[in-house]
Structure formats: structure tokens, C-alpha cells
C-alpha positions as CSV (number, residue, x, y, z in Angstrom):
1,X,-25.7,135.9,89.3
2,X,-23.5,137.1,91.8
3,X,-26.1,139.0,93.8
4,X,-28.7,135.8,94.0
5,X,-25.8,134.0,95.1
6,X,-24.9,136.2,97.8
7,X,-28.6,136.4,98.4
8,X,-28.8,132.7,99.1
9,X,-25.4,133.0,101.0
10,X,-27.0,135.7,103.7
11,X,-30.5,133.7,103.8
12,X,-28.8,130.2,104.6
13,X,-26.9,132.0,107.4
14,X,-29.8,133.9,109.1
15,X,-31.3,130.4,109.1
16,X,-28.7,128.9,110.7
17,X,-28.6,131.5,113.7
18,X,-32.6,131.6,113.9
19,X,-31.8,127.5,114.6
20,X,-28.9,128.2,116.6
21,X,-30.7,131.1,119.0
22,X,-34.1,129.0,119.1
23,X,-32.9,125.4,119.5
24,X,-32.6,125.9,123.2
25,X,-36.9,127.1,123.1
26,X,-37.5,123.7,121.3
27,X,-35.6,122.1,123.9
28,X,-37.3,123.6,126.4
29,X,-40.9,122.9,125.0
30,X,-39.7,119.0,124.1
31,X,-38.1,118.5,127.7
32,X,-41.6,120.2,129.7
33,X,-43.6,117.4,127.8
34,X,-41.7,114.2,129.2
35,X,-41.6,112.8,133.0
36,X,-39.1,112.9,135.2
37,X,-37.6,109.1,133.9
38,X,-38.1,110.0,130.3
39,X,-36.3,113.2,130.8
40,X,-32.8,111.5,131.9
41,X,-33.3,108.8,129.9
42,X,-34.7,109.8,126.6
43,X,-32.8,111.5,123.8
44,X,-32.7,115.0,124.7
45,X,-34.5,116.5,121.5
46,X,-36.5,113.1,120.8
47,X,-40.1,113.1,121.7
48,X,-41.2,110.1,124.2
49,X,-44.2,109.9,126.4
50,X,-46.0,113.6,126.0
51,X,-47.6,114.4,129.1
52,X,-47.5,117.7,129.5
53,X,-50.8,118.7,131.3
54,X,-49.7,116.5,134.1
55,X,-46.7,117.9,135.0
56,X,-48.5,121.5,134.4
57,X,-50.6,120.0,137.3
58,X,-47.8,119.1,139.2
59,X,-46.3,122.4,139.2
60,X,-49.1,124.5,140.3
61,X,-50.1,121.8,143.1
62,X,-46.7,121.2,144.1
63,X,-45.8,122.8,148.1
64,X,-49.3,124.1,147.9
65,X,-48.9,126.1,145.1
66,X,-45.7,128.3,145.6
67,X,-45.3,128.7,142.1
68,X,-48.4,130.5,141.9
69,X,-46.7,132.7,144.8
70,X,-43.4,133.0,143.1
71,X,-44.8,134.0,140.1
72,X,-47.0,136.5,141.6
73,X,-43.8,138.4,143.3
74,X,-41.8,138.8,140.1
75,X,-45.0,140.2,138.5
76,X,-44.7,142.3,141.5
77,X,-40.9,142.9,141.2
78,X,-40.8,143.2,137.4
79,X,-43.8,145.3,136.7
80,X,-43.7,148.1,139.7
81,X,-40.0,148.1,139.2
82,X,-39.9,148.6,135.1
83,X,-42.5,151.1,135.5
84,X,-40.7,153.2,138.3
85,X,-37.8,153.1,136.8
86,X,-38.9,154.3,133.3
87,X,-40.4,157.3,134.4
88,X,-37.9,158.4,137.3
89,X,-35.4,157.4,133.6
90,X,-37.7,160.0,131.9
91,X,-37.2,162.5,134.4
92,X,-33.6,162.6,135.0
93,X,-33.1,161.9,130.9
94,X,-35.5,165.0,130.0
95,X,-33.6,167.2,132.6
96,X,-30.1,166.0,131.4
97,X,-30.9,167.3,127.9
98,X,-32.6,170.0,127.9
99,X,-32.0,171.6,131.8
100,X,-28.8,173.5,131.9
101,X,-27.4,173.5,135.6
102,X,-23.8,173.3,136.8
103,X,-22.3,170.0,136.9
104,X,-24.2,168.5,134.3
105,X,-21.9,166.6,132.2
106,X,-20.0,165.3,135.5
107,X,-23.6,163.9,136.0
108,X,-24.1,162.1,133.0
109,X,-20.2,160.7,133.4
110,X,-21.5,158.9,136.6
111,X,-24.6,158.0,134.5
112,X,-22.3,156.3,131.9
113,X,-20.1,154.8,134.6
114,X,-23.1,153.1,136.3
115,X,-24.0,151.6,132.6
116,X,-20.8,149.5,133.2
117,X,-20.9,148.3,137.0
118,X,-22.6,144.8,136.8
119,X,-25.4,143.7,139.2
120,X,-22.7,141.0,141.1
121,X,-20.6,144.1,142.5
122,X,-23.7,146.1,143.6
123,X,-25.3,142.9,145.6
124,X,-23.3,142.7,148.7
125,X,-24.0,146.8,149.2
126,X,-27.4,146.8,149.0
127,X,-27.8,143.9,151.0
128,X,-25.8,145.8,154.1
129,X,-28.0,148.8,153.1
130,X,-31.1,147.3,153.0
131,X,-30.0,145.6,156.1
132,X,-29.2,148.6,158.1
133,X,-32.5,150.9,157.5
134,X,-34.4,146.9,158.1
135,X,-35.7,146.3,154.4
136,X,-33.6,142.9,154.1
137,X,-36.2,140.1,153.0
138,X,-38.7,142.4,152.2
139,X,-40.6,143.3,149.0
140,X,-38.3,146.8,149.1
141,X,-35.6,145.6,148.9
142,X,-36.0,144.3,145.0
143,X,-38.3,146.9,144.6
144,X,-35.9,149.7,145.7
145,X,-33.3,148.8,143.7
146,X,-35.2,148.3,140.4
147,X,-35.9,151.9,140.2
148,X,-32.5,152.8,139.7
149,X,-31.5,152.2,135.8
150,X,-28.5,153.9,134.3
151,X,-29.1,152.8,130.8
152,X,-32.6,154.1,130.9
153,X,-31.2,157.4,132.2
154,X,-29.0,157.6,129.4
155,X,-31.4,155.9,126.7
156,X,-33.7,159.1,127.6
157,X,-31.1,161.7,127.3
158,X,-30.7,160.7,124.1
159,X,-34.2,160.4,123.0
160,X,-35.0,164.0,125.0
161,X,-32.9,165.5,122.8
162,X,-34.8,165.1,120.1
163,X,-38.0,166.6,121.6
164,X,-37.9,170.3,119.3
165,X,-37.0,173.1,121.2
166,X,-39.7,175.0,119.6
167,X,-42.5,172.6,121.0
168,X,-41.6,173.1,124.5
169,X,-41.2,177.6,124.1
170,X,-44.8,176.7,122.4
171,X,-46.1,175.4,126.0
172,X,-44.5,177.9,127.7
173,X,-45.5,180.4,126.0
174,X,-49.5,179.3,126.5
175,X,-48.7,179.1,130.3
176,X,-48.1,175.8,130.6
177,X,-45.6,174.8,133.3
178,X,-42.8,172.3,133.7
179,X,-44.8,169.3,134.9
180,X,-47.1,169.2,132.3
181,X,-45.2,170.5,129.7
182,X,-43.2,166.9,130.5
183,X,-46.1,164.8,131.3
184,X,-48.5,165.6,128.2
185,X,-46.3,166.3,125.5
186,X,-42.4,165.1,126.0
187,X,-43.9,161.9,127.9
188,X,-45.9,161.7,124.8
189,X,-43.3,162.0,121.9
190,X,-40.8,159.9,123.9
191,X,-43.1,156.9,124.2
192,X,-40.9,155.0,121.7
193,X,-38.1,155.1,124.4
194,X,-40.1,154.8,127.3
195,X,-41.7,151.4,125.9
196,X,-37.9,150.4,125.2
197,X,-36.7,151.5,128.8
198,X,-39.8,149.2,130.5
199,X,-39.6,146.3,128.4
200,X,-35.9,146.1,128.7
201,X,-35.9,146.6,132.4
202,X,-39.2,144.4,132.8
203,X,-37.0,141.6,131.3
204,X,-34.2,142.3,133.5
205,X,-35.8,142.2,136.7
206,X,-37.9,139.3,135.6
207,X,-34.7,137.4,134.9
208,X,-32.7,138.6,137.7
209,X,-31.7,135.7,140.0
210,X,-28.5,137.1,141.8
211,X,-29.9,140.6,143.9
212,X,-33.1,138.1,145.4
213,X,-30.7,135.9,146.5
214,X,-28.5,138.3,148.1
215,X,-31.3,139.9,150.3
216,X,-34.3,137.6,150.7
217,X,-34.2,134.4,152.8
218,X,-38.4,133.9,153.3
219,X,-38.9,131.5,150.0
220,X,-42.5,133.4,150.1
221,X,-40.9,136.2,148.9
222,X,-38.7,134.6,145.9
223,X,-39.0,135.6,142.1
224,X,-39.8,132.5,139.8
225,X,-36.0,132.6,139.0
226,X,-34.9,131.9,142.6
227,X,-37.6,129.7,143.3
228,X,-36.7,127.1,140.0
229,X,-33.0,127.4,141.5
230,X,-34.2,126.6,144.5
231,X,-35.9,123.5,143.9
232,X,-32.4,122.3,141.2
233,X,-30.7,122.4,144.6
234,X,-33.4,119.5,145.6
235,X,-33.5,117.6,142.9
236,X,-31.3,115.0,143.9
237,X,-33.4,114.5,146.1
238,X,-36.5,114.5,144.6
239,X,-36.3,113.7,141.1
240,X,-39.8,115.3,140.0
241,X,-38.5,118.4,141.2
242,X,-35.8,118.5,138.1
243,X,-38.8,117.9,135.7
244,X,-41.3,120.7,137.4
245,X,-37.8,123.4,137.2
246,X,-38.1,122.5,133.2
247,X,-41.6,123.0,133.1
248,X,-41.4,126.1,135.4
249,X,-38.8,127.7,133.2
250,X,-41.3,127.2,130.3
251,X,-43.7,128.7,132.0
252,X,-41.6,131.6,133.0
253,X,-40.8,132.7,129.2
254,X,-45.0,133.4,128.6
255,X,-44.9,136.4,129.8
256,X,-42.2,137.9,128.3
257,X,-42.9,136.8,124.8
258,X,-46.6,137.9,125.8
259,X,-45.6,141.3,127.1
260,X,-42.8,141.8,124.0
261,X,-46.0,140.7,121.3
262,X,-48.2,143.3,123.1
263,X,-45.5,146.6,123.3
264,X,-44.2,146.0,119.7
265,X,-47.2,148.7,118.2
266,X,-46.0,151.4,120.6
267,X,-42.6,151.6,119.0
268,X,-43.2,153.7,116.2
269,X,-41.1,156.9,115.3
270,X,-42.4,159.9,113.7
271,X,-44.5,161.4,116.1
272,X,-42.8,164.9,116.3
273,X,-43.8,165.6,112.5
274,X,-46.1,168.1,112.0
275,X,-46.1,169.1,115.6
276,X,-44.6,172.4,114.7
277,X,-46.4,174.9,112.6
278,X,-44.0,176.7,110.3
């Protein structure tokens, strides 16, 4: 009795945080369905006049179609960026675990140390950086940035470590060298951590608003999170803007629920078994 009970007791409670984390989504989907009147007016989780393909319209159409541009550049930003960064991540991971060289552990201190500096302290540096070598408002200066990932450096340590010893002396000992020892077989059997490292960082750069608005001024080159913020400034202004930033965000979310649905079958484990003959 006292096991249903306490069954029922963990159910009701991942119920109420399933609510609790996806209330603001139904939010989100009620408020991109109403106009601009209904959406100040109307009861914020209420239903009222559904017209949701006409805003859609509005939003594409709207400054001749910057959304469309925005979204473009954090495609851009967020797909170049996660994928540089997972394999320069992979490189510096597989060489912190299995390279021995002086001065390693100092390096993977500093590693660990740039896990806990947040994005805020970093943006005024690499805006005078990027301003002195002339890469301010530029595609490379998101892009340069992005490649840098401490946590992925340190999620591939970790998951390098695993990769059998045996496996690698294997390689070597058919004559195969160091680049393709890494790039057929460790890239291989670290694919679970490499999906993790670009999805994570994907998400990040998708959803990073403060370095863009640091070092870009042209509002060509903005990432859909600056661009929404941009047009909240306005809306006082001009009230459809405040319904097109709703309906913008809700566009925004696709293609990361899109890109998590589509990576989840690469995360398996197991794929070292039986790679090593006894």
C-alpha cells in the first residue's frame, strides 16, 4: 500500500512540474493566435479571436521580410558555430586524455575555470578585440567566438577517456596514424558526446542575445533573438510589433525542438563493445 501510495505521490508531482515547465509553451502558442488588441486585452491563457495565419503573414512581410534575414543569420551563427566548436572540443578533449605532455593538468584547470566565467564578462573583450583586428559587426565576430566552448572541452575529456587503450595501439599498430586514428574510430565511438556538445552549444548560440548586441550594430546582421528585442523596444510605438515578437518567438522554438527530435537516435551508448578481440 505504501509503495502505490508513494507511486501516486511521485506521478502527481512530475505532473505538476511537466505543467509548471510547459505552461509558458502554451502561453506562447495561445498568445501567437490573437491580434495585437486581443493580446492586451484578453485573458492571458483564454482563447479569443484565433488568427494565427495572419499574423504568420505579418511577420514574414513585415520590413520586407527581415525575419526571414534574421533567421537566416542565427542558422548561420548557431549551426557553423556548434559544429566548429564540437570538433575543435573533440580535439583538444581527445588530446587532454590520452596525450601526455607537460603542463597538462594546468591546462585542463583553465579549461575548468572557463566553465565558470559567464558570457556578460567575456562581451566587452571581444568586442575591443574584434574591434581592433576590424571584425566588429561582422559575421566573425559571433562566429569566432562560438568556437570556443570550455564545457565541450571538458565534456570530451571525459568521454575520450573512455575510448580503450587497446583500440588505439590496434591502429597503430596497422599503420594507421594520428589523424585517422581520431577521425575514423575515436570520432566514431565519441559520437554520443559529440551530438551532446553540438546540440547543447547549437541551443546556446541560437539563444544568445547579449555577445550580438555587444558587437553588431547593422540590424542585417542580427540573430532572431536580437532582432525580436529589437522590435519590444518599438512597440510602444507600434503595437503590432509586440504581437509579431510573440509570434516570432514561437517561431524561433521550431527549430530547436526540430533539431533536438532529429539528434535524439544518435545518443546511444555501447558502441565500444565488441570492438576489442580478446
Amino acid at each position: 500500500m505504501r509503495t502505490v501510495s508513494l507511486r501516486w505521490l511521485t506521478t502527481l508531482l512530475l505532473v505538476v512540474l511537466a505543467a509548471y515547465f510547459l505552461m509558458p509553451l502554451y502561453w506562447l502558442l495561445v498568445a501567437a493566435t490573437k491580434s495585437t488588441g486581443d493580446l492586451i486585452n484578453s485573458s492571458p491563457l483564454g482563447l479569443a479571436d484565433p488568427q494565427l495565419w495572419t499574423n504568420l503573414r505579418d511577420l514574414v512581410t513585415f520590413d520586407g521580410g527581415i525575419f526571414w534575414q534574421w533567421v537566416g543569420n542565427s542558422l548561420i551563427y548557431s549551426g557553423l558555430g556548434a559544429a566548429g566548436a564540437t570538433f575543435v572540443s573533440a580535439c583538444a578533449g581527445y588530446a587532454l586524455a590520452k596525450s601526455v605532455f607537460r603542463g597538462k593538468e594546468a591546462v585542463f584547470n583553465l579549461v575548468l575555470a572557463g566553465c565558470l566565467l559567464p558570457m556578460t564578462a567575456l562581451g566587452l573583450p571581444l568586442f575591443m578585440l574584434m574591434s581592433k583586428i576590424g571584425l566588429a559587426n561582422t559575421y566573425w565576430a559571433i562566429l569566432l567566438p562560438s568556437l570556443v566552448s570550455p564545457f565541450g572541452v571538458y565534456l570530451s575529456r571525459i568521454y575520450a577517456a573512455t575510448v580503450p587503450d587497446d583500440v588505439i595501439d590496434a591502429a597503430r599498430s596497422d599503420g594507421a596514424g594520428e589523424w585517422r586514428i581520431f577521425l575514423t574510430i575515436v570520432l566514431k565511438i565519441m559520437s554520443p558526446a559529440l551530438v551532446t556538445m553540438f546540440l547543447f552549444q547549437f541551443v546556446a548560440i541560437w539563444n544568445n542575445y547579449f555577445l550580438p548586441l555587444v558587437v553588431l550594430s547593422d540590424n542585417h546582421l542580427y540573430p532572431i533573438t536580437l532582432g525580436l528585442t529589437s522590435w519590444q523596444g518599438f512597440a510602444d510605438r507600434q503595437p503590432i510589433l509586440q504581437t509579431l515578437t510573440v509570434v516570432g518567438s514561437l517561431v524561433s522554438v521550431i527549430p530547436l525542438i526540430v533539431l533536438s527530435g532529429a539528434l535524439q537516435r544518435f545518443w546511444r551508448t555501447g558502441l565500444t563493445e565488441g570492438s576489442v578481440r580478446e
